[in-house]
N, C-alpha and C positions, 0 to 999 in steps of 0.2 A: 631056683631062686637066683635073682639078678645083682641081690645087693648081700648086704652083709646086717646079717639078721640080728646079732648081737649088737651092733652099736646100733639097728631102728629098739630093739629093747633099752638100750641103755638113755636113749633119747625122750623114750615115751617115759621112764621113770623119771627123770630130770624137770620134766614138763609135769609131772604129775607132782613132783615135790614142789615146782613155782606152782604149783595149783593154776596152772594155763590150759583152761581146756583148746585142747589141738584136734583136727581131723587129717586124715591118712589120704594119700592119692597115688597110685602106683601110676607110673609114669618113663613109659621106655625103657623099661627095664631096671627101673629105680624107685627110689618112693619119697614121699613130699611130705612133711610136713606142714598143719596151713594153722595158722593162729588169727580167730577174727575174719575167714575166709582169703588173706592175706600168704602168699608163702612165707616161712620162715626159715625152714631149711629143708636140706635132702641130704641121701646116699647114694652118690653111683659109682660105679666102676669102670674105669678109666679105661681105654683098651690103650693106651699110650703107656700109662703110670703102672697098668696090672694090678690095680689094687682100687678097693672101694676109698673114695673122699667124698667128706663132709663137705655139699656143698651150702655157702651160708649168704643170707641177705643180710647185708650188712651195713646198708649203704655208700655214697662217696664218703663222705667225713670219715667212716673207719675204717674207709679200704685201705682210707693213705696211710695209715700206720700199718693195718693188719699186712699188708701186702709187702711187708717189709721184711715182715717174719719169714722165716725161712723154710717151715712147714706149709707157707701158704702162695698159692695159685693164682693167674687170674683166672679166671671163670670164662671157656670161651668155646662153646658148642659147635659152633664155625667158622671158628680161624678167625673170629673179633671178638676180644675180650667184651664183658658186659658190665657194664660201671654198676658200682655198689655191688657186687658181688662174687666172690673169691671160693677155690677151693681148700680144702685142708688137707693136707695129707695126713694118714695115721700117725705119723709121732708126733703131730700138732694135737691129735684129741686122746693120746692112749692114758692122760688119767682124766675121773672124774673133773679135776678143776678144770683141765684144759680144755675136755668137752663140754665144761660149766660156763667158764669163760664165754665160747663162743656161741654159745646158745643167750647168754646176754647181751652180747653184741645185736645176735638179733632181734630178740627181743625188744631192745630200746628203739632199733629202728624199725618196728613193725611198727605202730600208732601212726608214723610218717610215709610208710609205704602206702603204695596205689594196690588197689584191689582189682586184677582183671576183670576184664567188662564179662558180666557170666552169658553164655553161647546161648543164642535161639534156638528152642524147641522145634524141630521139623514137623 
């Protein structure tokens, strides 16, 4: 396993207590939450950091603060960070509120996020 299986449980109960139905996508060795077909967030594990972060869509509006935080990343798969979206490091989500927190974050900005165009059938 790629990710860090405890906090996709601790994800899937938080989502289940906002009563959001979510679907799963494992993804490079990580896994995806999608709300509304929509990402909302993931887990991977950083070969730089050694450790799983939360990554979260969150848009521009709350990057400029979130990214302020000191637990928190940009978000940059190839050496170009990716606007509205940031990583967390583990002492950004290790309680409940903190992984409550940013899971509202995205949330708010999911209704406003674009939905990838979905892939043609071969």
């Amino acid at each position: 396993m790629a990710y860090d299986e405890f906090l996709a449980d601790r994800i899937r109960q938080l989502l289940k207590e906002k009563q959001k139905p979510f679907t799963e996508l494992n993804m490079m060795g990580g896994l995806c939450f999608k709300v509304n077909n929509k990402m909302l967030c993931g887990i991977h594990i950083d070969k730089k950091y050694g450790d799983s972060l939360l990554m979260a869509r969150i848009g521009e509006d709350a990057y400029t603060e979130a990214i302020k935080k000191d637990h928190c990343l940009p978000m940059d798969f190839t050496g170009r960070p990716m606007r509205g979206y940031i990583f967390v490091t583990p002492d950004g989500f290790d309680t409940e509120a903190d992984l409550s927190f940013y899971l509202e974050l995205c949330l708010a900005f999911n209704p406003l996020a674009k939905a990838s165009k979905p892939k043609k059938k071969k």
